[in-house]
N, C-alpha and C positions, 0 to 999 in steps of 0.2 A: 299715705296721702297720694302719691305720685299713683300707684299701680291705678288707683279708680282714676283718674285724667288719664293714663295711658289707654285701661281699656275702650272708654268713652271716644278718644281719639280716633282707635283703632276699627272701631266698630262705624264710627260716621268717615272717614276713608274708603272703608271698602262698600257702604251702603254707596255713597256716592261715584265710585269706580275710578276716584282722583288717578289711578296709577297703570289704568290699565291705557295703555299706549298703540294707535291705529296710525296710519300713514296720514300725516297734511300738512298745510304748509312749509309747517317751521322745519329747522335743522334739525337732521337727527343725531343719536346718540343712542348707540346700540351696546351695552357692556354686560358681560355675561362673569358669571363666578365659577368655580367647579362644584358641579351637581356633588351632594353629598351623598357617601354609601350607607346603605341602610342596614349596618350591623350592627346597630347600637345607635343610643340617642345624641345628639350634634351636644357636643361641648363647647368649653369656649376657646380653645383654637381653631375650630369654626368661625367661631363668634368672630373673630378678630379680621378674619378675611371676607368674611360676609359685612359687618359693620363698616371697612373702610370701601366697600363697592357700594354700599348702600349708602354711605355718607358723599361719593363724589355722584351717584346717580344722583343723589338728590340736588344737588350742588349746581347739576348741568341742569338740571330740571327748571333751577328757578335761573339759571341764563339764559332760559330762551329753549332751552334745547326741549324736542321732543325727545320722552328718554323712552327706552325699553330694556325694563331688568325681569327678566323671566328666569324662571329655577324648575329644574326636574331633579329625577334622585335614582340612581345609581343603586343598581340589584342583581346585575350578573357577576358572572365568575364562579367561584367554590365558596368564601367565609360566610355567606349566609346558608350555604347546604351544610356546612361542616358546623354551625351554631345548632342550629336546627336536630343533628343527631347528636350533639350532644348536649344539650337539652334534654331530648328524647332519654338522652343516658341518665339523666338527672348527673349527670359531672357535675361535683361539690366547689369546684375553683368557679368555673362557670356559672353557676349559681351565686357565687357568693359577688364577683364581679359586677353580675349585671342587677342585683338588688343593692348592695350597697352602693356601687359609682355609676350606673346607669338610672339607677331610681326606678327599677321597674318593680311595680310590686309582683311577691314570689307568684301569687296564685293565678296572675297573670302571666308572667314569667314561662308556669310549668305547662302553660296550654300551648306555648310559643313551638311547637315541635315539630311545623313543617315550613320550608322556606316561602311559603305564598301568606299563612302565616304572621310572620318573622316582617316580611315585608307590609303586610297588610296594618300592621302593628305600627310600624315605625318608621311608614309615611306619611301615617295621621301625628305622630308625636312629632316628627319634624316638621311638617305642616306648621302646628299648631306653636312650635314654640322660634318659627320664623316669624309668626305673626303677632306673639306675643313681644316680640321686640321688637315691631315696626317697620319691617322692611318694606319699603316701596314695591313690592313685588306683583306684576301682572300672572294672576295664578291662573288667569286663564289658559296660559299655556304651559300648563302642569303635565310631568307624563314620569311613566317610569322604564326603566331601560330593557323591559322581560313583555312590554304593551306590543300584542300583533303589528301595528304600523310601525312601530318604533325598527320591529323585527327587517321592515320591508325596506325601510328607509338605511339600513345597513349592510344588506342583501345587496341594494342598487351600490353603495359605497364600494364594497368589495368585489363587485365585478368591474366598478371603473377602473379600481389597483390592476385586477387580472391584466384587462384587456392592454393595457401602458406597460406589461409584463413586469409590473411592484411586486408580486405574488409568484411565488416560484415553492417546489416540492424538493427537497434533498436533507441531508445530514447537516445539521447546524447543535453545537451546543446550547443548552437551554439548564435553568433552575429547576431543579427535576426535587419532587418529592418520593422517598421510595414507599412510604406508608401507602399513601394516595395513589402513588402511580400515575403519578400527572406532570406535566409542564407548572409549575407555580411564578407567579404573578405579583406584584409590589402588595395587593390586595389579599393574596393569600398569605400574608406572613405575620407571623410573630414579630419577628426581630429579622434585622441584615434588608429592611425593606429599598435602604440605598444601594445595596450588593449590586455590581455588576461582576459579567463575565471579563474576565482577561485572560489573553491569550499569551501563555508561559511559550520561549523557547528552550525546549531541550537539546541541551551539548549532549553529544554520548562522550567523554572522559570512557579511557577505560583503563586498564590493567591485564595482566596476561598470567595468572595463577600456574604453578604447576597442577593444583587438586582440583580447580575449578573452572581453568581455562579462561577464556577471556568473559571479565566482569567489567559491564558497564555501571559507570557512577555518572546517573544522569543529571545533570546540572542544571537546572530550570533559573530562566533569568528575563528578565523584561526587556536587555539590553544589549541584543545576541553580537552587538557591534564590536563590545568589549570585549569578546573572547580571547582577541591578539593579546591584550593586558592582564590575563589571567596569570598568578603570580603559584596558585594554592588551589585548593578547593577544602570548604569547610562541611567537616560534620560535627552534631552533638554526640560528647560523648556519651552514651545509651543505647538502647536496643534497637537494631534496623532488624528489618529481612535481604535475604536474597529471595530473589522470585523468578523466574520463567515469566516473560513478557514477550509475545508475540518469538515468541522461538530463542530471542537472548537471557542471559543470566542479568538482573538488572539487582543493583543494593539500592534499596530503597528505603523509605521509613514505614511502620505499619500502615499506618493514614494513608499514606499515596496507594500504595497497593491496591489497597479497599475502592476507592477516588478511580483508579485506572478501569474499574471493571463496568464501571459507568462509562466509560470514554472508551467502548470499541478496541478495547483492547483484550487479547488470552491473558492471563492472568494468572499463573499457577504458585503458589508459598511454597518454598523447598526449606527453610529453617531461619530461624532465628539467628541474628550475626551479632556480637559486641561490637560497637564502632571502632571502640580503643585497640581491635586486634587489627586493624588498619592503618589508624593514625600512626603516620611519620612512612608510610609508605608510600610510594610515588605512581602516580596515574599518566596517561599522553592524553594530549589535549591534543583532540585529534583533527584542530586546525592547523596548527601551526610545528605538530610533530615533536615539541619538545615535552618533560615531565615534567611534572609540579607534584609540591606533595598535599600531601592529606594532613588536615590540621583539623584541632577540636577550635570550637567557637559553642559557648554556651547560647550567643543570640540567636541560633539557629533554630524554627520556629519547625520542629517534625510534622507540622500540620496545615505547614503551606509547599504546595507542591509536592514535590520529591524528596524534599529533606535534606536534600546535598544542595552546596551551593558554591558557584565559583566564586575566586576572589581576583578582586581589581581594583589594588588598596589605589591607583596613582585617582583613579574617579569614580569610585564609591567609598565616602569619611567611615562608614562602618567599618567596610575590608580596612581601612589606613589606622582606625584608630584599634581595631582589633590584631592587627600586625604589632604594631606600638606596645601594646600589652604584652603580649607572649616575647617581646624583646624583654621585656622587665620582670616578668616571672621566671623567678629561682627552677622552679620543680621543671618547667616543661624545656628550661635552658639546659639544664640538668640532663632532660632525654634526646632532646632533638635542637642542640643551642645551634650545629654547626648550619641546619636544616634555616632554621627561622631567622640567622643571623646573615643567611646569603639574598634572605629576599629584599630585591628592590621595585618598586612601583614602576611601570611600566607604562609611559605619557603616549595615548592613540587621536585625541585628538585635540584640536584647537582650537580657541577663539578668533576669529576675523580681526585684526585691530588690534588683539590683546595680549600682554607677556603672561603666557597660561603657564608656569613651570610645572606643581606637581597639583593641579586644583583640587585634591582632595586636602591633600596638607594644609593648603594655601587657607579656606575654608573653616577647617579645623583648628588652627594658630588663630584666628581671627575673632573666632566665636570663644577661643577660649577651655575648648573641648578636653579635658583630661584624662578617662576612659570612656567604657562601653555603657556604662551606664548614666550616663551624660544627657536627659532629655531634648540637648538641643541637638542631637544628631541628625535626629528627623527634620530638623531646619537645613539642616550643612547638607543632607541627600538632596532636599527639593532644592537649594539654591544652584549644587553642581549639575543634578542634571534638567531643571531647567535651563541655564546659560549653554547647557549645551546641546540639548535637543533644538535649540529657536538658531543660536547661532554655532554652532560643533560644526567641524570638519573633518573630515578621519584625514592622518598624516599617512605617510609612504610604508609605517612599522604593519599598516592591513592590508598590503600588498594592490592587487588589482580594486581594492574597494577605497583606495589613495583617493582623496581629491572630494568626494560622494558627501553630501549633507549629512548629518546624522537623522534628521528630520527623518528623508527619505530611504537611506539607506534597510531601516529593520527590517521588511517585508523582502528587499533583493537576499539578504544575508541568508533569513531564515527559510525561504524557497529554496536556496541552492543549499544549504546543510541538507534538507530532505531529500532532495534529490540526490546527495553524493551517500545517503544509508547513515550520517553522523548527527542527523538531527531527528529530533520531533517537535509535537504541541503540546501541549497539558493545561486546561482548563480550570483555573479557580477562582474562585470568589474574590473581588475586587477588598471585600473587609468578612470580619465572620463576627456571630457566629450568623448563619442565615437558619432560619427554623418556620417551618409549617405551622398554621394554625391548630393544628392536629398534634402538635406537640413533636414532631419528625426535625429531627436534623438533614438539609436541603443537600443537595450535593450538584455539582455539573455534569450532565449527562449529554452525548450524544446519540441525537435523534435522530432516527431515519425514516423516511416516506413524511416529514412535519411539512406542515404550510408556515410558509417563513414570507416576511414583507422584507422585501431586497434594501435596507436603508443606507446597505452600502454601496448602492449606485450611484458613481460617481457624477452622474451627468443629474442627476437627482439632487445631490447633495450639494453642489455647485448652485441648482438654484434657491434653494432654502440662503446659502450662505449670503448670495448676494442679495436674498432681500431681510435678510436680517440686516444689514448694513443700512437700509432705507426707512425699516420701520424703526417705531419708540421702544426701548426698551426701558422701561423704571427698574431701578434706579436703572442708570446709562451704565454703568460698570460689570451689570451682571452679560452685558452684550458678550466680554472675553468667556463667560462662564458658557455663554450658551454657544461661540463659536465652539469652543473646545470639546463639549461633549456631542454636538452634532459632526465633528471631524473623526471623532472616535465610533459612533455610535455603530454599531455592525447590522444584520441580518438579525431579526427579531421573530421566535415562533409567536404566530397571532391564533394558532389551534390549540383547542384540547376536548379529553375523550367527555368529561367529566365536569359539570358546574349546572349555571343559570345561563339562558342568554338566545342567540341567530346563530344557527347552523350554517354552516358555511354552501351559498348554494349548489356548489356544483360538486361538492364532496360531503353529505349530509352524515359520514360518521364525526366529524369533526364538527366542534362549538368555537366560534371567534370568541376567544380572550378578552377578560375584561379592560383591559388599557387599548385593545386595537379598537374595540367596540365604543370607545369615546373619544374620539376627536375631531367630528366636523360636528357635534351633536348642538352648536349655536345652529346649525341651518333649519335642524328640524322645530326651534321654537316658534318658525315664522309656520309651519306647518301643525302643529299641535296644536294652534289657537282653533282654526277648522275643523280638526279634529275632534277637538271638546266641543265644540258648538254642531259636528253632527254633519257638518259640511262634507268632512271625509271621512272615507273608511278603507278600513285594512286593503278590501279588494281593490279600492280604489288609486291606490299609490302604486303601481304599473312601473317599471323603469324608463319606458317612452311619458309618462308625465312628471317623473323626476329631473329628467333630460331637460323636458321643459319646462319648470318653475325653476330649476335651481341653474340649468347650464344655458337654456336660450337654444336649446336644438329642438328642431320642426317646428310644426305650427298647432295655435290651438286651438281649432278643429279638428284634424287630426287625432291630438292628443286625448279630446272630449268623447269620441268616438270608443276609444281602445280602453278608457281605465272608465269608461260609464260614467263620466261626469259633464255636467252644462257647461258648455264656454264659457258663462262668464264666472264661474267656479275657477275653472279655473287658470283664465286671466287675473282673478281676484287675488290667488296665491302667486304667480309669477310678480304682481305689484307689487304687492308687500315684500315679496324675497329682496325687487331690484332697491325696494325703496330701506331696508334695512341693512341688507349687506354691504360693506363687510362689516364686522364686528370693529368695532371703535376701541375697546380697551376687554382684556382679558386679563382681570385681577387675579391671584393666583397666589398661595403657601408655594416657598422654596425648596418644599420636597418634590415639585410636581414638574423644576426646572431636568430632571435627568429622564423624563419619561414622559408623562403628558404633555407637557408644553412641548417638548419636541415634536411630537407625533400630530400633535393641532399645524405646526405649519409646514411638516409634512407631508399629513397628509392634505389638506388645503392646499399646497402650491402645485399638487400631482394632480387634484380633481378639477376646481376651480378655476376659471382666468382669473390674471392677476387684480383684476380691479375690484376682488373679492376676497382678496388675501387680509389676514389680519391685519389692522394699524399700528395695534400697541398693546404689549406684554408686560404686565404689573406684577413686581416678586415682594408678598411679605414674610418676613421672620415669623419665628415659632412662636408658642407661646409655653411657657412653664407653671406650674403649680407652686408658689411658696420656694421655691428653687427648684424643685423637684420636676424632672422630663414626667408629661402625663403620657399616659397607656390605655387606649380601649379596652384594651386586654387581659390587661394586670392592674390597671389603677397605677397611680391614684390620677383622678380626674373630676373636674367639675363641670357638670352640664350645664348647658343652657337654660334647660328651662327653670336649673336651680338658683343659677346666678341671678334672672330675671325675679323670681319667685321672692327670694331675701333682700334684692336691694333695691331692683325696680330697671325700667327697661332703660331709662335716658342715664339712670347713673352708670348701669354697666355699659352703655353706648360710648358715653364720654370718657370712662375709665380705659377701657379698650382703646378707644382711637389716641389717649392721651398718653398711653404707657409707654410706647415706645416711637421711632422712627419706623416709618414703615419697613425697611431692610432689616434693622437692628429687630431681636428676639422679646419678646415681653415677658415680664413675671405679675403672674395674679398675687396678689396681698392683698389678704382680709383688710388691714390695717390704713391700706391706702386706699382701699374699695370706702371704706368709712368714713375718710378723710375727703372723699370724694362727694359723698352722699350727703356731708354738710354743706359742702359749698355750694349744692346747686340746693339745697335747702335756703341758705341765705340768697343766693340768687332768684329766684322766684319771689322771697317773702319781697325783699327789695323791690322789682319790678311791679310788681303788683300793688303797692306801695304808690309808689310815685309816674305808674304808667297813663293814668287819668286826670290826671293834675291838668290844667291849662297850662299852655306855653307861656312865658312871662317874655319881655322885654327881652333881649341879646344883649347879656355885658361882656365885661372880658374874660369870666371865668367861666360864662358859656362857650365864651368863642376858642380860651383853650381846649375844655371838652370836646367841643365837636372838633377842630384841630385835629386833639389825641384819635379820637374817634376815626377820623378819616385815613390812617397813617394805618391804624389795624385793620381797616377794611382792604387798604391796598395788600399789607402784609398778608392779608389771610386769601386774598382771590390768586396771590401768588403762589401760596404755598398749596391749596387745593390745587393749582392745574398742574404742581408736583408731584399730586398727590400725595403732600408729607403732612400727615394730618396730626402728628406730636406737634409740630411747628402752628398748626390752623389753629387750633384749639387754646395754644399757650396764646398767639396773637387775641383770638375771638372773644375768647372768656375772661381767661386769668390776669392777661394784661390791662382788658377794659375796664376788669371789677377793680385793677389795683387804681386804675384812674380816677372810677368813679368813687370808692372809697376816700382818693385826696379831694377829690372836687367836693364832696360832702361835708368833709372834715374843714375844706378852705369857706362851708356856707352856703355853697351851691345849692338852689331850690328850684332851680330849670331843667330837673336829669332826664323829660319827659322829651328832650329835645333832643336824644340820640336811640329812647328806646326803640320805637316801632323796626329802625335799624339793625338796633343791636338782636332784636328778638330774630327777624329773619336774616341774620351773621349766623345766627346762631342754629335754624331752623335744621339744617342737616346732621347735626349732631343730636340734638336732644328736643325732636321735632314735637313729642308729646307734649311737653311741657310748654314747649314756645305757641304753638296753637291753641293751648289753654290760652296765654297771656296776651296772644294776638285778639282771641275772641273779646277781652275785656273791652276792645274799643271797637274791634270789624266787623263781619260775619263771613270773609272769603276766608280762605283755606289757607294757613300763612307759607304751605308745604309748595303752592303753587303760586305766589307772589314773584316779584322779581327781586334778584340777590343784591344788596346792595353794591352799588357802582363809588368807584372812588372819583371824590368830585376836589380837583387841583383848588378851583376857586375857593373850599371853603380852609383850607390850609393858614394858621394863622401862626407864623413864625416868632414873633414878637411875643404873643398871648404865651407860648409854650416856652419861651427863653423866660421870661418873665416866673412862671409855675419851676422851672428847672432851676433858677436861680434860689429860688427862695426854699426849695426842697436841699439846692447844696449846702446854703447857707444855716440852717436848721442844723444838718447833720454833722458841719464843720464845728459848728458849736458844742453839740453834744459830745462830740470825738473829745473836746477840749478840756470840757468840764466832768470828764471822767479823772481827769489828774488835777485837774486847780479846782478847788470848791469855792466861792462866792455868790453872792446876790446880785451881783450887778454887771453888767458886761459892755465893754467899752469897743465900739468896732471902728476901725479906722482904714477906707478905703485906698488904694492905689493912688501910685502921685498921678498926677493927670499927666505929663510927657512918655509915661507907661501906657496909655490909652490912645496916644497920639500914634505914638511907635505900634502898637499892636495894629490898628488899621492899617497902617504901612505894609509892616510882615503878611498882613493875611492878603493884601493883594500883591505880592510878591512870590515869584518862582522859588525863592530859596534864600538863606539868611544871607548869604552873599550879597544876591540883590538887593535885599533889605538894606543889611548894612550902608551899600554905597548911596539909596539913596536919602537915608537919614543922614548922611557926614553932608550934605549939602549943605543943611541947617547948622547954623554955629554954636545952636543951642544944643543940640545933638555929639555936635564934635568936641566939646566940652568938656563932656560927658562920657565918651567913647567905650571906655572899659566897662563902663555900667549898663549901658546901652547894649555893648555884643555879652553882657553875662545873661541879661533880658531876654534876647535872640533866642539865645541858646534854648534855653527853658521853653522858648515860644513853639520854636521847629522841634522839639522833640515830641511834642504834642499839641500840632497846630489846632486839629480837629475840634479840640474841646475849648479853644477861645474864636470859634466861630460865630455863636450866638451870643456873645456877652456885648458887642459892641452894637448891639441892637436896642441896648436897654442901659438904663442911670443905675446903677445901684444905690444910691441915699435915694434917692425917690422910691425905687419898689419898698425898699425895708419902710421906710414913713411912711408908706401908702398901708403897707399891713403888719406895721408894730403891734397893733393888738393881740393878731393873729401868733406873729411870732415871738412874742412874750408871752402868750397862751401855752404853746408846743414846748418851750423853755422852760417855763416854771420862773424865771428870773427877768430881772429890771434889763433892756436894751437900751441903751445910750448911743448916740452917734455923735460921739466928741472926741475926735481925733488927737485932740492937744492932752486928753486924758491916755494914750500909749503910748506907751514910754518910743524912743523914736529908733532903735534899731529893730524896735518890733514892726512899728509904720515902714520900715523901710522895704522889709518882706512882704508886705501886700503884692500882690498881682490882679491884673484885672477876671474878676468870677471869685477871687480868693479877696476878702480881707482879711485886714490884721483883726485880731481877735485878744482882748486883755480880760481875765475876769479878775474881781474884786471883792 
């Protein structure tokens, strides 16, 4: 039923061009989403971040605002060249992937075998299954990221980086594929797509062998501050190598070795070592010149870093609670008890303020921790050494580095270990495993001659942070998430040899990176409308007319002269640029917080004045399958165009925008997808129903209606401009149906007197259907109506004490007569000096005041003890005897005994003298006494 109203919608929207958006008057509102990649068809974690951008565009749409929501689609980099050959391979995973969780059929599938292809394919099926779900989208300014202009318009981008010296050539680590032989990209992966680089430091530990002379036990550690509190150093006991590293004998684990020949390092294997012919021997720590020994630790992970690891049980709970063990173990006391029985934790640094004795201890006692195998360790690590990164001081035991923040300290420690011959770097993956789409396990490699965007310029990074402080961030909390990763974020390669994409111009063996190649790409949507309409072409976008539509440098005649185009061409694009920039809100998936989103107002606040800077950064949660993480790659996944296909486009709209809080993660369930699919089934049949009715007279159970009705329009214009559209939806829909459901059930035949309201409440979410429902009485577009306004005056406080009352009063009875069975029920109200006192308490500060000034009264002081037991009960839960003193209770119940001996089942009596009287004594006002019989 729904899908023919959708398409019918769909189809007179875009005949009509309701959504396509031109500068005039009104306010604008500019909100862009992330162009999806085209290796595969959009599913619905798409769906989910596309539907809450198209739910607030539409939202602004009907405030007034002129909206502009444009989408292109994303094609460069490697995963569509590396789809494309294996395709061509006929690969049976790949095959079976994109027919059964992509939905492509095979015989279409096996023609798929070249990336233009690949792309040609499925940016008609994302097209197609954007529009099949309604989005407001102006397609006029459709492009793809491989279009000549698109090329030119990146070209200009990364010559503005050049020339501000952002773009620099030298040796930087990067996610290196060795299959490929490429630089790899968040886009190019399988798995580890969050992986970042970190930068290990290497202690050189060493030892002085008679047969092998001096052996370095390199210690890679995140925390080179701690090296004063090195107590041990741990390895697993198993198989290391020794190897030739740049001319020393280094012990390392096989992993590392293999891992070092990436990172610019000689590298030579000399044999295979047991770890255990080591353990219990002692090495110099050749900071502080004293030994420590060598100790087995099973946690030691041979495939992070080096595989040796120092220990500093006093502030890392690992090293503490791993010491703790090997005190308790027989066998290893046995070999080395005098060894493990003399180590003590070594305290380097301090809290400001705080009695920090041994914080790893401290930490671990707290939480409870009793070994190594303890899941909350990894809480005990982040709690010590965040308190001590934010506030740590190193004490006098680190010598000249006394006094020094920890904050600041790692970068002095670890420069001067290198320069004295006792340090290095080592490069690994922030999580593993990382792996190439080509099925390659990734590794860290240092590149040389790479074109790198400098993100670690300070004077750079200074300005991003301060205007992160200024603009919106949704939620507000993820603002610490994005300072932290823009403080960390280093030197980024934006080259490779190999992919889709713009050549970098002044170095054309190198292609810009798919992630560098997207982040001012809002500017060019004001430029692509022209484009599609013929206005512009490739030749014509010149970097002297980029200058001047997007920056306001020279003039434009000039301009008209050098790129072949008429003044008022292009004045026409400079309008539009000044009239839509900057972007208003940039809705966004939380995976795109450690890389896109940084890079959009990076690079924006280097190209751009600031009066063109982002406004506002929107972060949603993921979505899941039935519990299950979905996979383009592997499944399992359910697409868009499937979702819309089986359930229809407004139920998967409302389902999506209802599943979760927009930060919080969603889970797709057939189960609630169906449960979903009734309700707006009943919802339509209802509206339709009683949408055509004449309005009748206004009584009071309209005037609670509309009341309730006004209460969820305020809620719900609140929670859209939170953007918290779990919250919109429960106000808009499910609260109003449970309203309207009581208003029906109390006889209500006036419901025609909140719909035309409630339909455009509702228009943003499940716009097909409401537009059907609109049409029953309009003939305007209910998509471009104005959103309903909460209007104070129609607020009827009485009406809705009145409907509250007699819903309590129902359900108090029900509770009752679940334990006393009769037919008859005798109710007996509050003593009226309870009603008296209650007025008093609600306009009093506090029972205190209450109390004194009821004792004035001699009737009250009488009374005293019964009166402060009353208090009491009042101030514990003033809130809810706020609206009782608005209204009679013997009059509401005789105004609708009918009613409420209908909902009973049973005789209602209001004869007080029929309960018995220490049950009348218990009445409260909102609560009577209640006897059944």
């Amino acid at each position: 039923m729904f899908r023919e109203i959708e398409k019918k919608w769909q189809k007179a929207w875009e005949d009509a061009g309701i959504f396509q958006a031109d500068p005039d008057e009104k306010p604008k509102f500019f909100i862009t989403i992330p162009y999806p990649y085209l290796n595969g068809n959009l599913h619905v974690g798409h769906c989910r971040t596309f539907t809450i951008g198209d739910a607030i565009a539409r939202y602004k749409r009907m405030c007034g605002f002129n909206v502009l929501f444009p989408m292109g689609f994303h094609v460069t980099g490697t995963p569509i060249i590396g789809l494309a050959e294996l395709i061509k391979k006929r690969d049976p995973r790949t095959i079976e992937v994109y027919t059964k969780y992509h939905d492509v059929p095979k015989d279409i599938l096996l023609t798929l075998t070249t990336p233009e292809r690949i792309v040609e394919y499925f940016s008609k099926e994302a097209e197609k299954a954007l529009k099949d779900i309604g989005y407001s989208i102006d397609w006029r300014r459709k492009f793809t990221t491989t279009d000549e202009p698109y090329q030119k318009f990146i070209e200009w981008q990364f010559w503005k980086l050049k020339e501000r010296g952002l773009i620099a050539k030298g040796s930087h680590p990067v996610r290196f594929c060795p299959n490929c032989n490429n630089p790899v990209e968040d886009h190019d992966l399988l798995m580890g797509e969050e992986a970042t680089i970190v930068d290990y430091t290497v202690i050189k530990f060493y030892m002085l062998d008679e047969e092998l002379g001096k052996v370095i036990f390199p210690c890679a550690t995140l925390r080179p501050e701690t090296v004063f509190g090195v107590t041990n150093i741990w390895v697993k006991p198993t198989t290391y190598v020794l190897a030739k590293v740049d001319g020393e004998t280094w012990f390392i684990s096989k992993e590392c070795a293999e891992k070092l020949k990436y990172q610019e390092k000689e590298v030579e294997i000399l044999k295979d070592v047991n770890a255990e012919e080591f353990i219990g021997k002692f090495v110099v720590n050749p900071v502080t010149g004293k030994e420590v020994p060598i100790l087995p630790a099973e946690f030691v992970d041979t495939d992070n870093a080096t595989g040796v690891v120092m220990s500093v049980p006093a502030h890392a709970p690992y090293d503490y609670v791993a010491i703790e063990d090997l005190k308790r173990n027989k066998e290893i006391l046995k070999k080395y008890g005098e060894i493990v029985k003399s180590i003590e934790p070594i305290v380097l640094i301090r809290i400001e303020g705080e009695d920090y004795k041994i914080p790893a201890k401290e930490v671990v006692e707290e939480l409870g921790i009793r070994d190594q195998s303890d899941p909350n360790l990894e809480r005990a690590t982040k709690i010590v050494y965040k308190k001590e990164f934010h506030k740590g001081v190193l004490l006098e035991v680190t010598g000249k580095y006394a006094g020094m923040k920890v904050s600041e300290v790692k970068e002095v420690i670890q420069r001067d270990l290198i320069q004295q011959g006792i340090g290095d770097v080592f490069y690994e993956f922030s999580e593993k495993p990382v792996v190439c789409r080509c099925g390659t396990r990734c590794v860290v490699k240092v590149v040389r001659d790479q074109w790198f965007i400098r993100y670690s310029d300070e004077e750079w990074k200074r300005k991003v942070l301060n205007w992160l402080e200024e603009m919106t961030i949704i939620p507000d909390y993820y603002k610490e998430e994005f300072r932290n990763k823009i403080e960390w974020l280093k030197d980024k390669a934006c080259a490779r040899r190999k992919g889709l994409g713009t050549r970098i111009p002044w170095d054309k063996e190198w292609l810009i990176e798919s992630l560098s190649d997207s982040t001012i790409y809002m500017a060019y949507y004001i430029l692509s409308k022209f484009i599609n309409e013929g206005k512009l072409k490739a030749e014509n976008i010149t970097p002297e007319f980029l200058d001047y539509v997007l920056l306001g440098i020279g003039k434009a005649e000039d301009v008209a002269k050098s790129s072949g185009l008429d003044v008022k061409t292009v004045e026409d694009v400079r309008r539009d640029f000044l009239y839509w920039y900057p972007v208003d809100l940039r809705s966004s998936g939380k995976d795109l917080v450690a890389n896109h989103l940084l890079f959009l107002l990076f690079h924006h606040i280097a190209i751009f004045p600031k009066e063109h800077w982002p406004k506002a950064i929107a972060v949603n949660g993921y979505v899941s399958l039935e519990g299950r993480k979905m996979s383009k790659s592997k499944g399992p996944l359910l697409t868009m165009k499937r979702a819309v296909k089986e359930n229809g486009a407004d139920v998967t709209r409302l389902y999506i925008l209802y599943a979760s809080e927009y930060d919080s993660d969603a889970d797709w369930r057939s189960k609630e997808i169906e449960a979903m699919k009734r309700h707006l089934e009943r919802f339509f049949e209802l509206v339709k129903e009683h949408c055509t009715k004449e309005i009748k007279v206004i009584d009071h159970l309209d005037r609670w209606l509309i009341s309730r009705f006004q209460k969820a329009v305020k809620e719900t214009r609140k929670a859209m401009e939170k953007l918290q559209t779990r919250r919109a939806v429960n106000s808009a829909f499910f609260e109003v149906m449970n309203d309207v459901r009581w208003y029906l059930k109390r006889g209500g035949d006036n419901l025609a007197v909140i719909l035309d309201d409630w339909i455009k409440m509702l228009a943003p979410f499940i716009p097909h259907i409401c537009e059907e429902l609109w049409h029953l009485k309009h003939d305007s577009f209910v998509s471009l109506e104005s959103y309903p306004e909460f209007d104070e005056s129609k607020i009827d406080e009485k009406a809705e004490a009145i409907e509250n009352y007699l819903k309590s009063f129902i359900e108090d009875v029900k509770e009752v007569m679940k334990f006393f069975k009769g037919e008859m029920v005798y109710v007996a109200f509050a003593e009226e000096w309870k009603v008296e006192a209650l007025k008093v308490a609600l306009n009093s500060d506090s029972m205190k005041s209450a109390m004194a000034e009821l004792m004035k009264d001699d009737r009250f002081k009488r009374m005293a003890k019964e009166v402060s037991a009353f208090l009491k009960r009042v101030f514990r839960d003033k809130e809810t005897f706020k609206e009782i003193v608005e209204i009679d209770e013997k009059t509401v119940i005789e105004e609708n005994l009918e009613f409420v001996e209908k909902e009973l089942g049973v005789k209602v009596v209001l004869d007080e003298s029929a309960v018995p009287e220490e049950k009348r004594k218990q009445a409260m006002p909102g609560k009577p006494a209640i006897y059944i019989t």
